[in-house]
C-alpha positions in Angstrom: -17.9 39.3 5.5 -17.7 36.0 6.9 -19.7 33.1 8.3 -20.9 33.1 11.8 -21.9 29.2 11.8 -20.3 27.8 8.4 -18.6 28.5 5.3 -15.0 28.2 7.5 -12.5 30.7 5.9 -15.0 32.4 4.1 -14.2 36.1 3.2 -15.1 38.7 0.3 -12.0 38.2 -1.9 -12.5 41.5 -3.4 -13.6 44.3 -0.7 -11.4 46.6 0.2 -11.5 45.4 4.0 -10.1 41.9 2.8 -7.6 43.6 0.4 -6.4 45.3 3.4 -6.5 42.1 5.9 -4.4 40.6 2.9 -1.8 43.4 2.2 -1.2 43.6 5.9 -0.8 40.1 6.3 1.8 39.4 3.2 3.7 42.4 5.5 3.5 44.9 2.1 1.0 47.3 3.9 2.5 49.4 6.5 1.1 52.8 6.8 -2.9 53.3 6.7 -5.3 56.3 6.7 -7.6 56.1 9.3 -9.0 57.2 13.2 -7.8 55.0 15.0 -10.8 53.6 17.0 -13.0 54.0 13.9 -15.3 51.2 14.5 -15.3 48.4 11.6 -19.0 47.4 10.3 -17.8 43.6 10.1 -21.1 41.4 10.4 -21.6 37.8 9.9 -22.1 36.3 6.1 -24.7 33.9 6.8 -26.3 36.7 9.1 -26.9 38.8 5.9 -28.4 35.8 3.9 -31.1 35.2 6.9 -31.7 39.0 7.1 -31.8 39.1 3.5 -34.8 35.8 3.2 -36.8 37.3 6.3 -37.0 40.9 5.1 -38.4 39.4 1.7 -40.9 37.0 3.6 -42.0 39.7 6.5 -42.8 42.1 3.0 -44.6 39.8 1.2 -46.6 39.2 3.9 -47.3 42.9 4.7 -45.5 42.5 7.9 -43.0 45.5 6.5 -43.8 48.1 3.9 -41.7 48.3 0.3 -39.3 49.3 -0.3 -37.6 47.5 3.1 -34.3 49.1 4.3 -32.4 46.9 7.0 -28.8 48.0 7.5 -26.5 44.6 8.5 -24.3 46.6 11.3 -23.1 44.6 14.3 -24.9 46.5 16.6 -23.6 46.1 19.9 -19.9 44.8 18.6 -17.6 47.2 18.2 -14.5 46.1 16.3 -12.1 49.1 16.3 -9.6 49.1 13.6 -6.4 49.6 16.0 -7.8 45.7 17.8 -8.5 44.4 14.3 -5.0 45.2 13.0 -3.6 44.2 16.5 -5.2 40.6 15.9 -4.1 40.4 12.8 -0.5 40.8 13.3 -0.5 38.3 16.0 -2.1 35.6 13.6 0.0 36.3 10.3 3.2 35.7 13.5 1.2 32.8 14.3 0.5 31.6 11.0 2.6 32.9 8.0 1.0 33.6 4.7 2.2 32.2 1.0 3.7 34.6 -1.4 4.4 37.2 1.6 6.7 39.7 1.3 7.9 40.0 4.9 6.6 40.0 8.8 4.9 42.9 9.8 5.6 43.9 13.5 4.2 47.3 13.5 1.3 48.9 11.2 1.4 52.8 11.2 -2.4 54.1 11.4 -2.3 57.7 11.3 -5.1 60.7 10.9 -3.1 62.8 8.8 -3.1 63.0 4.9 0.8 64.5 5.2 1.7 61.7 8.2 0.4 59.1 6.1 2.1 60.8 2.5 5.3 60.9 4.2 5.4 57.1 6.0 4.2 55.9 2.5 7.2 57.0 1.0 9.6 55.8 3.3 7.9 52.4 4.6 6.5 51.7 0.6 7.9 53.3 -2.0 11.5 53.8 -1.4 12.0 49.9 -0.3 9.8 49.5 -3.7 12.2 51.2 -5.8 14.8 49.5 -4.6 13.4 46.1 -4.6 12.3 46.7 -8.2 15.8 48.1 -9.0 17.3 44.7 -8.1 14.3 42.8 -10.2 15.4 44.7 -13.2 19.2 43.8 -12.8 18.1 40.6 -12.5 16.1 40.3 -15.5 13.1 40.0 -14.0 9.9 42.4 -14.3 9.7 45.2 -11.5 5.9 44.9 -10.0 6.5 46.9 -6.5 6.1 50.5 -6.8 2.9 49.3 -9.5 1.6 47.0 -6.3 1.6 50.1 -4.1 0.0 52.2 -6.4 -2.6 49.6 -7.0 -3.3 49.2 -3.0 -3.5 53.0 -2.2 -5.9 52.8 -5.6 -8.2 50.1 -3.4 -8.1 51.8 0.1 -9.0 55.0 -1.0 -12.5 53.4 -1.3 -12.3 52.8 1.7 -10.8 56.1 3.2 -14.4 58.1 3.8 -15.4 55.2 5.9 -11.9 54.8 8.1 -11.3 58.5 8.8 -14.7 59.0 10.9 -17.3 57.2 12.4 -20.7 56.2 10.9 -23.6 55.3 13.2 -26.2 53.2 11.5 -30.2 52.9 12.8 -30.6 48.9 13.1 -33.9 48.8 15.0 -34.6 47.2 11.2 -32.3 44.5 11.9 -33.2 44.0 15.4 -36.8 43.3 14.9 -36.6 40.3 12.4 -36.1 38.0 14.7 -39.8 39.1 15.4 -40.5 38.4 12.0 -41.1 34.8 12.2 -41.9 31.7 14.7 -39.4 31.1 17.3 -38.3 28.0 15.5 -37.4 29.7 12.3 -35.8 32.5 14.1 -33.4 30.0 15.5 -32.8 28.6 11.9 -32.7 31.7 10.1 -30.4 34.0 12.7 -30.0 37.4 12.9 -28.4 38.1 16.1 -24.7 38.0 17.0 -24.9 36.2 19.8 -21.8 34.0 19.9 -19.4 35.9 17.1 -16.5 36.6 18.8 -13.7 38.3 17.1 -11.4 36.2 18.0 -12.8 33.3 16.3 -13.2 35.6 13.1 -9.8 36.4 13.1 -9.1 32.4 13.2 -11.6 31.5 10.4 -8.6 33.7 7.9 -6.4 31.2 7.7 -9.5 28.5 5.5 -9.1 31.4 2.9 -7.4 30.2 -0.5 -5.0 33.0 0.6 -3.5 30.5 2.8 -3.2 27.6 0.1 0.5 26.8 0.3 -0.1 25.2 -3.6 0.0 28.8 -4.7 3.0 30.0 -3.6 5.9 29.0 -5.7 8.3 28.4 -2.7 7.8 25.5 -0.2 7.1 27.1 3.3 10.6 26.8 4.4 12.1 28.6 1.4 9.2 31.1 2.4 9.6 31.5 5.9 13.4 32.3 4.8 13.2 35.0 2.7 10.5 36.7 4.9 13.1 36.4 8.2 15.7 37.7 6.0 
């Protein structure tokens, strides 16, 4: 999630959709699972707050039975995953991220368990092996090949929901606004009018993934080793 009206750079640290955002933008990500214009349920943080306040207040006045079920989709707002990833790329080019690994210029999303096997090993865990081979001759720790395994560990959460399309009823959602005066509909919103994608893709770079502070190299010596 993120904030449609505050909370700049605000994202869930620990979702497999931000894990993913993240991989692909340290360039250590390069092959992904999915259907290509599967159609991400990204929706406003603050949006799900209000939704979550007026569902409560329209029960407890007997407005809406219990238990209450409102689904927070962006109805309305597709954001296919081939756009997303498109976006992305162009902003991590735009805007480098600390502690990446290199640029990523091209992300393979295929449909295929065997397309995707195959790429893995070839884009991930051969470059890992050798990468870790050189940490090792160094003296250093090998971490590569465990990273990978770690990341496809996290997206195959995530796999059900990026190899086919879910359609979500959110005439739920769609009537709060209903819920209460036109005043407090306009403080608590629950529409997406004004999120643009765009901006969303902008608000990435307040995350503490783009604090230079953690990142052991200055940016130059950063912005070296990834155009190596």
């Amino acid at each position: 999630m993120i904030a449609l009206k505050f909370f700049q750079g605000y994202a869930e640290e620990y979702s497999s959709l931000a894990q993913l955002i993240i991989a692909i933008g340290k360039g250590f990500h390069k092959v992904l699972l999915a259907t290509p214009d599967v159609n991400l349920e990204v929706i406003p943080a603050d949006v799900v707050a209000n939704a979550h306040i007026i569902a409560a207040y329209g029960v407890a006045n007997g407005r809406y039975s219990s238990p209450f079920v409102v689904n927070c989709a962006p109805f309305g707002l597709p954001l296919h995953l081939t756009y997303m990833v498109t976006m992305l790329l162009k902003l991590i080019n735009t805007y480098p991220v600390p502690n990446a690994f290199r640029y990523s210029n091209n992300v393979w999303i295929v449909n295929s368990k065997v397309e995707k096997t195959l790429l893995t090993i070839f884009e991930h865990y051969i470059p890992a092996v050798g990468i870790d081979l050189m940490l090792i001759l160094q003296g250093k720790k090998p971490r590569l090949f465990s990273l990978y395994r770690f990341l496809d560990r996290v997206m195959n959460v995530s796999e059900p929901f990026l190899t086919r399309r879910v359609e979500f009823a959110t005439e739920n959602l769609r009537d709060l606004q209903n819920a209460v005066s036109l005043e407090k509909a306009e403080e608590l919103y629950t529409d997406l009018e004004g999120f643009n994608v765009e901006e969303f893709m902008g608000q990435l770079t307040g995350t503490s993934q783009y604090d230079w502070k953690n990142d052991k190299k200055t940016k130059s010596e950063r912005l070296k080793l990834i155009n190596r």
